[in-house]
C-alpha positions in Angstrom: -125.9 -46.1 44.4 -122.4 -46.0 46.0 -123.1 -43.4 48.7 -126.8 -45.2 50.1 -126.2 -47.8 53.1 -126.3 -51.4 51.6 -127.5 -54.0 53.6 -125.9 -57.6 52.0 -128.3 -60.4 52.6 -125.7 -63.0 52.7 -126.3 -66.7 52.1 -123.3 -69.2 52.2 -120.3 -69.5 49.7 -117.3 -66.8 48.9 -119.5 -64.0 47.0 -121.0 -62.3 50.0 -117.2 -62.5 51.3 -116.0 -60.8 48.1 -118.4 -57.9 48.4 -118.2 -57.5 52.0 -114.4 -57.4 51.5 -115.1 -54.4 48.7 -117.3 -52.5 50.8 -114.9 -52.3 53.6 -112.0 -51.5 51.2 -114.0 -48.8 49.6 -115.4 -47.1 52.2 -119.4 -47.4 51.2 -121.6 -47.5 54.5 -122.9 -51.6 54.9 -124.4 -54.0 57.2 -124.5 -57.6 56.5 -127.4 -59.9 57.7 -125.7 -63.1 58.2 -128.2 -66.5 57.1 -127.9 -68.6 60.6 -125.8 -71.5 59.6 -124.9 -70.4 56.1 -122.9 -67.9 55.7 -119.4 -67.6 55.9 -117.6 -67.3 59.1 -115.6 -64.4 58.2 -118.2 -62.1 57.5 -118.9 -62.8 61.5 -116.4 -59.6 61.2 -118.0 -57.3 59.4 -120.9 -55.2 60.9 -123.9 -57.0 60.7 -126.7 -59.1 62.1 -127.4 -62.7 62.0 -131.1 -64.4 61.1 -133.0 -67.1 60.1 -133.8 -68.1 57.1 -137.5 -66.4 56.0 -137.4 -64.5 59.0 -138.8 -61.1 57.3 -140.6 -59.4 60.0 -136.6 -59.1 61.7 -135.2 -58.3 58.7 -137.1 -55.7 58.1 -136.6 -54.6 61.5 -133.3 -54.6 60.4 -133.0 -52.4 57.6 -134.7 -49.7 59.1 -133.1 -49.3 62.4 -129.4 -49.4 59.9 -131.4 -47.0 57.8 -130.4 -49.0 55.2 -131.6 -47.7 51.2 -130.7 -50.8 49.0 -130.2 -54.5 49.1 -127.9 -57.0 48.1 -128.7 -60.7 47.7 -126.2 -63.2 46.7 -124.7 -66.8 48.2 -126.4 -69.9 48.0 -129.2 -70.5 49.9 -131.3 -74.4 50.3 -134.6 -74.1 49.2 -136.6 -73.5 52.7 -138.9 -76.4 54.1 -142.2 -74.1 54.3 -144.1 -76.1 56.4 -142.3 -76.1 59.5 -141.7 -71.9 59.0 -144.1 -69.3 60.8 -145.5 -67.7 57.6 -146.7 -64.4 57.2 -148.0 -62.7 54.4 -144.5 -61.9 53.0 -143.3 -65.7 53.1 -146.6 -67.2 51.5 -146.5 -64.9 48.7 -143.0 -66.1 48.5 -144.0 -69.9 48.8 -146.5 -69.5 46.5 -143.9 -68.5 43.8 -141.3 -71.3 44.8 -143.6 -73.6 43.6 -142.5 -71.5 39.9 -139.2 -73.1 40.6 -135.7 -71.3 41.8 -136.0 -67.9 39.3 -139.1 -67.1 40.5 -138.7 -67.6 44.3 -135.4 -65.2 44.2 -138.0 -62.6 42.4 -140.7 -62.8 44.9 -138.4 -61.9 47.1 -137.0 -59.2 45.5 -140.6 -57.9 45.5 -141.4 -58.5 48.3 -138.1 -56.5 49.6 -138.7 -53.7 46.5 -142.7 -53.2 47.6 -141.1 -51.7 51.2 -139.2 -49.0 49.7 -135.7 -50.3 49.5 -133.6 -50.4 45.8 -132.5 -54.3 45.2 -129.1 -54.2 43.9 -126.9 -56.5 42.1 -123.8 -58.5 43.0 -122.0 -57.2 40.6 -122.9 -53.6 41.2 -122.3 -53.6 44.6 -118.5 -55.1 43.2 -118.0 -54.0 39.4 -114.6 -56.0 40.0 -116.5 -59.2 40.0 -117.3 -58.7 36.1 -115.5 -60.6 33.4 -114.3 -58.1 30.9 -114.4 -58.0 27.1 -112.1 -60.3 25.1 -109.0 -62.8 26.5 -109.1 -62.4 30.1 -106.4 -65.1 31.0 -104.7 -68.4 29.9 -103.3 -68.8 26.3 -104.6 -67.0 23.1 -107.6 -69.2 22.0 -107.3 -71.2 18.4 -109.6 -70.2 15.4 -111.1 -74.0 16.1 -112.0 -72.5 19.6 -113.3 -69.2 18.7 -115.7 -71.4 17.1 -116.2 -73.6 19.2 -117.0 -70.4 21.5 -119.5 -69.3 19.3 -121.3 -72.2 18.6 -121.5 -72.7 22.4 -122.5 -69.2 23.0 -125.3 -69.9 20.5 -126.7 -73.4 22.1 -126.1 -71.5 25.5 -129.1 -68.4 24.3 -131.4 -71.5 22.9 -131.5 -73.6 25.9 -131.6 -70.5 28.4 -134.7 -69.8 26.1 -136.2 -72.7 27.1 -135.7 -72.3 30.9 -133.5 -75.0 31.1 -129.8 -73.9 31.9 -127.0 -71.6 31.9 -123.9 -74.0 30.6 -123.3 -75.7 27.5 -120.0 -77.5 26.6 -119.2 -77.5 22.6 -116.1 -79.2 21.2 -115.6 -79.5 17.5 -118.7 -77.6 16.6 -120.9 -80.3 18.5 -122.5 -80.1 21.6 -121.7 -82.3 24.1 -123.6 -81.7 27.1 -125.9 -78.9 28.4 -127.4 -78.0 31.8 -129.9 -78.8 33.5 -130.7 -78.7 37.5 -127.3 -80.8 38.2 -125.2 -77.6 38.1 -122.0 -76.8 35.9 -120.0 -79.6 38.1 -121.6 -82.0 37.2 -122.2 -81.2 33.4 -118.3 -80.8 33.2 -118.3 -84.1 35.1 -120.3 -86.0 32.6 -117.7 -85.6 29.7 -115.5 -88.0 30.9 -118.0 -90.2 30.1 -118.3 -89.8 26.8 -116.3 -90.9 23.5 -112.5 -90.2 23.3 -112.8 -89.3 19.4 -115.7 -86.4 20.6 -113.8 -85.0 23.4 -110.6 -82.8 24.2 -108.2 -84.8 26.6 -105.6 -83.2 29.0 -102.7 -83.6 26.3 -104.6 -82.5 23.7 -106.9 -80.0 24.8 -110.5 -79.0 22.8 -113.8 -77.9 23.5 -115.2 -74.9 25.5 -117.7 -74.2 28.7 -119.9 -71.5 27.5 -122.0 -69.4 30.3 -124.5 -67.6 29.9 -127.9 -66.2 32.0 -131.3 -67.2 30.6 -133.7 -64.4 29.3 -136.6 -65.3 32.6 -133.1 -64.8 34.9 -132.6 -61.1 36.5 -129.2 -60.6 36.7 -129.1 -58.4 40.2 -130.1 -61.7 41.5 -128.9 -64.8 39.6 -125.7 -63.8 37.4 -123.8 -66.5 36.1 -120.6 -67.4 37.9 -117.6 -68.9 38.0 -114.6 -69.5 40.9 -111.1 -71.4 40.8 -113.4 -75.2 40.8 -114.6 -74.3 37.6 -111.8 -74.0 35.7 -110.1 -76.7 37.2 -113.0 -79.0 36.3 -113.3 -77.6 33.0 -109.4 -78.4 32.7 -110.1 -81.8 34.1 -112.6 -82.1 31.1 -110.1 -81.6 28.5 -111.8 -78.2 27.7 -109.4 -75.6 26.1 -111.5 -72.2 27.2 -114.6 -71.0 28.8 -116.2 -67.9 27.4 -119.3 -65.6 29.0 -120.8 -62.9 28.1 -118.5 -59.9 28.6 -120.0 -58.0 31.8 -122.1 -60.9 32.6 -120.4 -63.4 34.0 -119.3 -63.0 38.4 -115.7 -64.3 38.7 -115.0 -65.3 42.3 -111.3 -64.8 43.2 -110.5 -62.8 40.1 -106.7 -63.0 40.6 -106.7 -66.8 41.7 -108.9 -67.5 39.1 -106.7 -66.4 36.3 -103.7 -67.5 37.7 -105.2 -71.0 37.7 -106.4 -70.5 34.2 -103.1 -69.4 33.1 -101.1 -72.6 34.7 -104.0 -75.1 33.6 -103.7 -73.6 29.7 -107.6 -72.9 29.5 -108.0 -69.1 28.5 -110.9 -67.4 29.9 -113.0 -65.0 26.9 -115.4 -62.2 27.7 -117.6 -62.7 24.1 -118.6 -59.1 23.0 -122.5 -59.3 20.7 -121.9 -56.0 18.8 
């Protein structure tokens, strides 16, 4: 919907920056509504509002004075402390779904957003240049080993998103050495250090691969898997040759740095293509 208003509900981190940036640059009408103490000082200027977190009766109020059609929600956000918020019927129905866990907070309130008239659209349609592509993206051409490796990573990656329990999966050698869970991808890539010298990829000798990929319960206008400049560099700190993602599914924050970074570190970045 490039023509309709979109307002950017914007929690903290570089995304909501990246889209803002793209809006402006493009010329699509937007507002951002700034999360009090979260998000990014530059969007302070962009047009916009500031509120607090949970505060639906004023964003509302929001959205319809900017005539606003469609919504954009994206940045992280800290799971709310409910009990010391002013809840009303939007926000219980909304606590009564945290309790589902992360996915299904983010959906009730898309619904809740959705059930007043207004379109919720994704990150990565509000900025298309945010998508990984299809095939070698950056860094060196990956080995047959790797390709394997990618594959056999992609395919751990579907089973344990399955399962609800994460999006990232490391594979080196066809075997899988970590997967996540709640810590985030930081930490999984942090964790193979740990592990055996013989099992792992090493910073002369480089092997292994950090496969992303969103679980089947995710919706990706909400939750898409992503990736900035810290990810490769951890997954070059790992040993790890590549990372590979869906191709259109995967957010990449600071495209150009990004690749430049995967380029210099020698970990190629692959957009895997199913068909």
């Amino acid at each position: 919907m490039p023509n309709t208003k979109l307002a950017l509900i914007s929690g903290g981190g570089a995304l909501p920056v990246e889209i803002a940036r793209y809006l402006k640059l493009t010329g699509r009408p937007y507002t951002v509504i700034r999360i009090d103490g979260l998000s990014d000082a530059e969007l302070n200027d962009h047009p916009g509002h500031t509120l607090g977190l949970g505060d639906f009766p004023r964003l509302f109020e929001i959205l319809a004075t900017e005539q606003c059609k469609a919504v954009t929600m994206c940045g992280y956000v800290q799971r709310p402390d409910f009990d010391t918020m002013q809840k009303d019927q939007a926000l219980q129905s909304i606590q009564s779904a945290g309790r589902g866990g992360d996915d299904s907070l983010l959906r009730q309130v898309a619904k809740v957003i959705a059930s007043q008239g207004y379109h919720i659209e994704g990150a990565h349609e509000a900025n298309p240049d945010l998508l990984i592509g299809c095939g070698l993206q950056a860094g060196p051409d990956p080995s047959p080993e790797a390709m394997e490796d990618a594959q056999e990573a992609m395919r751990v990656a579907a089973a344990i998103g399955a399962l609800d329990i994460g999006q990232a999966v490391v594979v080196a050698g066809r075997i899988t050495l970590g997967v996540e869970a709640q810590e985030g991808t930081q930490a999984l890539l942090g964790r193979i250090h740990t592990l055996n010298p013989a099992l792992r990829g090493t910073l002369a000798n480089r092997k292994g691969v950090l496969a992303k990929l969103a679980k089947p319960i995710q919706d990706l206008r909400l939750d898409m898997p992503t990736i900035g400049v810290q990810t490769v560099e951890d997954a070059a700190a790992a040993g790890l040759c590549g990372i590979v993602a869906k191709a259109q599914a995967l957010l990449i924050v600071n495209k150009p740095a990004v690749y430049a970074r995967a380029a210099e570190m020698g970990v190629f970045i692959y957009g895997h293509d199913d068909h």
